[in-house]
C-alpha positions as CSV (number, residue, x, y, z in Angstrom):
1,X,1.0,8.7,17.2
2,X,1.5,4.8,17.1
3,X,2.7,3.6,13.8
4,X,-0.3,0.8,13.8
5,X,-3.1,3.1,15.1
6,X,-6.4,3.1,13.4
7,X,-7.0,7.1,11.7
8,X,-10.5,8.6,12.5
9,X,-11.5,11.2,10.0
10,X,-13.7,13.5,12.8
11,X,-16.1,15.9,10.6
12,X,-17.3,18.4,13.2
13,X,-18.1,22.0,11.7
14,X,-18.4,23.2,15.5
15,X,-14.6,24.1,16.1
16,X,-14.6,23.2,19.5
17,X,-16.5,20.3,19.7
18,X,-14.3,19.1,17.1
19,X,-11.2,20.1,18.8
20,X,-12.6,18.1,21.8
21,X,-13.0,14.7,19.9
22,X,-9.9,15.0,18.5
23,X,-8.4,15.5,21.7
24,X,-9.7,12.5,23.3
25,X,-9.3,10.7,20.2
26,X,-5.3,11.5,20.0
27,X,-5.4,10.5,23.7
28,X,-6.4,7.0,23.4
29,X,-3.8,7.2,20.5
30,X,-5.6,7.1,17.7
31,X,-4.3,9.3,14.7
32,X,-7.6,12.0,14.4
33,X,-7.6,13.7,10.8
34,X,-10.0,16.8,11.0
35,X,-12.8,18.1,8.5
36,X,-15.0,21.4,9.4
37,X,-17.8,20.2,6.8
38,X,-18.5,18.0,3.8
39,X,-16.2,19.3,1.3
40,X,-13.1,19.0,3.4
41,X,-14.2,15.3,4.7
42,X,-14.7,14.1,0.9
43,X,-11.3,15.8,-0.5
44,X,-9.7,13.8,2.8
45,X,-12.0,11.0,1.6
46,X,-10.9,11.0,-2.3
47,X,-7.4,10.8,-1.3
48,X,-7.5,6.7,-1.8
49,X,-3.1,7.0,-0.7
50,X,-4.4,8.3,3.4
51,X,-5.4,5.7,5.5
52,X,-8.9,5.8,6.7
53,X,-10.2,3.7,9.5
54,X,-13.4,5.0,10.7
55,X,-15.3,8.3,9.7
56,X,-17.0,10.3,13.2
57,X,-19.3,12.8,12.0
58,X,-21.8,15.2,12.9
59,X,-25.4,14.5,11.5
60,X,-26.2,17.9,11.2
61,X,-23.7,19.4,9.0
62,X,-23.9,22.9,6.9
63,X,-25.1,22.4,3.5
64,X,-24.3,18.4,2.6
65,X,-25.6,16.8,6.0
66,X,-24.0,13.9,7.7
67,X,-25.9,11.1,6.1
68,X,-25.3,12.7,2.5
69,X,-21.7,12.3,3.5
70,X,-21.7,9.0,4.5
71,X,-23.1,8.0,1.1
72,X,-20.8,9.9,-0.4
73,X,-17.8,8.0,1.6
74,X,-19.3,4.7,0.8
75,X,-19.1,5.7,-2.7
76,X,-15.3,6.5,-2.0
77,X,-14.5,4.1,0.0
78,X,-17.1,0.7,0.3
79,X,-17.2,-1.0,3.7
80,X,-15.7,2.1,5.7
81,X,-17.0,2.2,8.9
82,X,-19.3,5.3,10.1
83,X,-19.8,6.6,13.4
84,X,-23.0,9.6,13.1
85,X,-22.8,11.5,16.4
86,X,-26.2,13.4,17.4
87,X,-28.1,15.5,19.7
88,X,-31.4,13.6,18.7
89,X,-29.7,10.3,18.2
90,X,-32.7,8.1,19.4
91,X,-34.8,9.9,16.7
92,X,-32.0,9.2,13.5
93,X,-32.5,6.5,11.1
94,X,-29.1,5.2,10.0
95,X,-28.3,2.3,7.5
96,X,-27.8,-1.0,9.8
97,X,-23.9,-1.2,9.1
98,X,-23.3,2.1,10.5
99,X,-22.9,3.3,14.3
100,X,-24.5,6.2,16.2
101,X,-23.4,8.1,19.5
102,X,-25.9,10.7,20.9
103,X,-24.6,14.1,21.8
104,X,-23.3,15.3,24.4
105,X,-20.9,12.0,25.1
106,X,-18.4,11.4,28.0
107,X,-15.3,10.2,26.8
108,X,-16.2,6.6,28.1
109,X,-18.5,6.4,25.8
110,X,-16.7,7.8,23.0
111,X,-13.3,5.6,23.9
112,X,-16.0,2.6,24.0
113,X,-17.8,3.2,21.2
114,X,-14.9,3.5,18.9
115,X,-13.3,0.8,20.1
116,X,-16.1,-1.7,20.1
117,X,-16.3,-0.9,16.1
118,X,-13.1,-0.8,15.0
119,X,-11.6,-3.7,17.5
């Protein structure tokens, strides 16, 4: 982990999807924090001391779904970037200051998307 690496919060509540954007995240030496759902993303995302660069989630989450979320984090934190990632991402409606990836992704994709909104 770089010292001056943007941190990702990746909310996934599939364990192994999760575990393999956080993998290619930490890769491309980003520092990946890690929610299953949307009560560990917001107690991550009320902790105003961690450093939060960009927020990667699922659209369809359990319970509080990813959009819900977002608003949520907005709330928290104004201005943070959002990255929705989604098997049906042509069909998703998202605010115009936020970013979507459809599902599945290569890891081009993912390395360029993230890069292209946090750079």
């Amino acid at each position: 982990m770089s010292a001056n690496a943007f941190t990702i919060l990746v909310v996934e509540d599939d364990n192994i999807v999760r575990m393999l954007i956080v993998d290619v995240l930490e890769e491309l030496e980003f520092n990946v924090l890690e929610a299953d759902g949307s009560d560990q993303a917001l107690e991550t995302l009320e902790n105003l001391d961690q450093q939060i660069d960009l927020m990667m989630t699922d659209v369809g989450l359990p319970g509080m779904d990813g959009r819900e979320l977002a608003t949520r984090a907005r709330a928290l934190r104004p201005g943070l970037p959002i990255l929705f990632a989604s098997g049906y991402a042509e069909n998703i409606e998202v605010p115009g200051d936020m970013h979507v990836i459809g599902k599945p992704f290569s890891i081009d994709q993912l390395r360029d998307k993230v890069k292209g909104i946090l750079e």
